[in-house]
N, C-alpha and C positions, 0 to 999 in steps of 0.2 A: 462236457468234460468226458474223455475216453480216458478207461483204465483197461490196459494191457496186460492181462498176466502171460508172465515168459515161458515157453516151451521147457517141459521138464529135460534135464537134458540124462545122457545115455550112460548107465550107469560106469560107473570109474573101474576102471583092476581093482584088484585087493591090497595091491601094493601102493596105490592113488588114494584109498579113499582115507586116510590119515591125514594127506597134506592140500586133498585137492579142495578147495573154496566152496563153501555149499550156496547155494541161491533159494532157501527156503527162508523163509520169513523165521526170525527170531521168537520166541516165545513171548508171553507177557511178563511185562514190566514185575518188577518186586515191589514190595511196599513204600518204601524211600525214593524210587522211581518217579512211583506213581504221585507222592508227596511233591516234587519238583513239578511234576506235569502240569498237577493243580494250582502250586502258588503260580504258574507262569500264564496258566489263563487268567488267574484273578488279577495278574498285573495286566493282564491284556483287556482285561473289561475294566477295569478303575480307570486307565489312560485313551480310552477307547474316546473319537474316533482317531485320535492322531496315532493310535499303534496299530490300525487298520496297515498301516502301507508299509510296516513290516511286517508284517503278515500274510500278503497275498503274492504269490511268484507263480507268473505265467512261465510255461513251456510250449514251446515252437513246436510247429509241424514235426520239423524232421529231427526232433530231439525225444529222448527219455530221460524221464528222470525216476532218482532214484531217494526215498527220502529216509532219514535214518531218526530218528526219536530217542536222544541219550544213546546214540550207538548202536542200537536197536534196528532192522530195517522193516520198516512198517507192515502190516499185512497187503499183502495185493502187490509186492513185487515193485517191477520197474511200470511208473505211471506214462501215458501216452500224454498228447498234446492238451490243454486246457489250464484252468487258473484253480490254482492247490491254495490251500490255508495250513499256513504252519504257526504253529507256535516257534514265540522267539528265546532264544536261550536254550530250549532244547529240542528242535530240529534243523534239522539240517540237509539241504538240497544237492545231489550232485547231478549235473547235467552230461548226458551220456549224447554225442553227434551222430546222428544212425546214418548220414551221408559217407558216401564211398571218400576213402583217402589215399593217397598215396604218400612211400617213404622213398628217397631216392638212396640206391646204394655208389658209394663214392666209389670213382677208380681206386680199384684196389691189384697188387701182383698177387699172381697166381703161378705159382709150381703146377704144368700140364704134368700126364703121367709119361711125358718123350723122356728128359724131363728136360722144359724149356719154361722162360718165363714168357707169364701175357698178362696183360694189365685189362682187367674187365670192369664194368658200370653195368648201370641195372635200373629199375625201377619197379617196385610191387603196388599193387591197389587193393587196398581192402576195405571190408566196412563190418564193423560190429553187427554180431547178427544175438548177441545176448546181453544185455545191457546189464544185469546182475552182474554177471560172469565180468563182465570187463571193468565194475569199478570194485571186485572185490579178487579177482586173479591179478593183476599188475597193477605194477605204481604207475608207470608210464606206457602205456600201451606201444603209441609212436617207438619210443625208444627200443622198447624190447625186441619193437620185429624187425626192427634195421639190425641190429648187432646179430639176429640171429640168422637173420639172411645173409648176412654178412660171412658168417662161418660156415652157411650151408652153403652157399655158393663155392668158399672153395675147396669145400669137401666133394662137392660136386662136380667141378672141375678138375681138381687134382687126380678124380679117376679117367678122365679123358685125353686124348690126344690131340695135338695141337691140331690137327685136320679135322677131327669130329667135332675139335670146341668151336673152327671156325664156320663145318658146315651142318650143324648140329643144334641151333642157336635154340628152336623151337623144343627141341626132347632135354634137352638142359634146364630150360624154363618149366618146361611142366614138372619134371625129377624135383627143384627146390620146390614149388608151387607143392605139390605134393608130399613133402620133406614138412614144409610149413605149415600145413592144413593137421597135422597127425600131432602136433605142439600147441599151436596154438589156439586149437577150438576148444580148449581147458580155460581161455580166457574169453570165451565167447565171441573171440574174433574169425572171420573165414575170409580167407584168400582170395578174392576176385579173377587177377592175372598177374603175371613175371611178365618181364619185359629183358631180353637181354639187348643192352642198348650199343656199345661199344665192344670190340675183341680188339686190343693191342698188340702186337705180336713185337719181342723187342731184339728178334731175330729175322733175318732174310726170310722169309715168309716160303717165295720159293725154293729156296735151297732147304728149308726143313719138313716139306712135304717130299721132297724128290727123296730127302733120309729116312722117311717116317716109312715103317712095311706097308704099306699100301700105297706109296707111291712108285712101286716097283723097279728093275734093274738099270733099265734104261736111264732114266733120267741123270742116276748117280754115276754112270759111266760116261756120259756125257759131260755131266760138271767135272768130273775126277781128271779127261782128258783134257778138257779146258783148264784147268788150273795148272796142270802140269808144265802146258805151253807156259804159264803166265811165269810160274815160277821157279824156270830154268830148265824147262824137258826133262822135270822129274819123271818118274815109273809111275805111272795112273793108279798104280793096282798096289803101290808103297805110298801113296798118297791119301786113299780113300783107309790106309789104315794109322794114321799120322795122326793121332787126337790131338797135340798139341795146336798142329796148321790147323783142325779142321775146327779148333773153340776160336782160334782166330779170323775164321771167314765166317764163322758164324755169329759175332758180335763186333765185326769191323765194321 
């Protein structure tokens, strides 16, 4: 049996340490605790050996576990792989996965900063690096970090341009990656990688780089004269400043 005590972690702000989850072992039990503790093994030895096999719970390799005694979380932290004896009625086991996971982020729209929409996806990996911290910081782990990727993504986004989001994929990924590591190591979870999987663009892709400032004069006086042909030998140069035609070639 390995027992793993978990790295102390770094101390909180001042502002943090009110609401932040501590991962220190509980103190000892009070008298009326301790009263429950006892009748629960004496029921465990009067029924013994058939209350043997609620008593013994094995943990996996790549699992920890975390046991809590009437609410209490035991001395010695989060336990490593091997076969624990609990008492029944008052402890209680939770098993922490230290395997890497991944949450997938749904297509979602995004307001770029041109401002144009793009419909992006995603995918993060992480894996519990403090098994305390994660079953006593969130209810749902999984959950929390998708919604939260989810909102860092397009705060992350929405400062870019549709040219930088499409050719920028890698420094996007690291900014949430990053974004995410500074949140969520408060529940003992760390970021592995960002994946930006998909860029949508739900605009003519070239026509909004040739508008974007960095795709310089040429191109837009190129399209301004081509349209003009198209759309009656207008003036190129009354054309390129025509916002009604120009949200209409732009989402036609």
């Amino acid at each position: 049996m390995i027992n793993e005590e978990p790295n102390a972690p770094e101390e909180a702000p001042a502002a943090d340490k009110d609401t932040a989850p501590s991962e220190k072992p509980e103190q000892g039990l009070d008298a009326s605790e301790w009263i429950l503790v006892v009748l629960s093994f004496i029921a465990v030895t009067l029924t013994f050996p058939l209350s043997i096999w609620l008593c013994i719970e094995v943990v996996y390799e790549y699992e920890q576990a975390v046991i809590l005694r009437l609410g209490h979380m035991k001395k010695g932290g989060a336990k490593g792989p091997g076969v624990y004896f609990l008492l029944p009625c008052t402890d209680i086991i939770l098993r922490v996965d230290m395997r890497t996971r991944s949450v997938n982020l749904p297509l979602q729209e995004i307001f770029t900063k041109d401002p144009l929409n793009v419909d992006v996806d995603g995918v993060i990996y992480f894996r519990v690096k403090n098994p305390v911290l994660a079953v006593t910081g969130a209810i749902d782990v999984d959950t929390a970090i998708q919604l939260l990727a989810q909102t860092t993504l397009k705060m992350v986004v929405g400062t870019k341009n549709l040219s930088e989001v499409i050719s920028n994929r890698e420094k996007i990924a690291q900014s949430v990656q990053s974004t995410l590591d500074n949140v969520i190591s408060h529940w003992g979870v760390k970021v592995e990688r960002v994946e930006i999987n998909d860029v949508k663009a739900r605009v003519k892709v070239y026509l909004a780089l040739a508008l974007s400032p960095e795709g310089g004069r040429e191109p837009v006086d190129h399209y301004c004269t081509s349209m003009s042909l198209f759309k009656g030998n207008r003036d190129p140069y009354l054309l390129r400043g025509d916002k009604d035609l120009w949200g209409t070639i732009l989402y036609s």
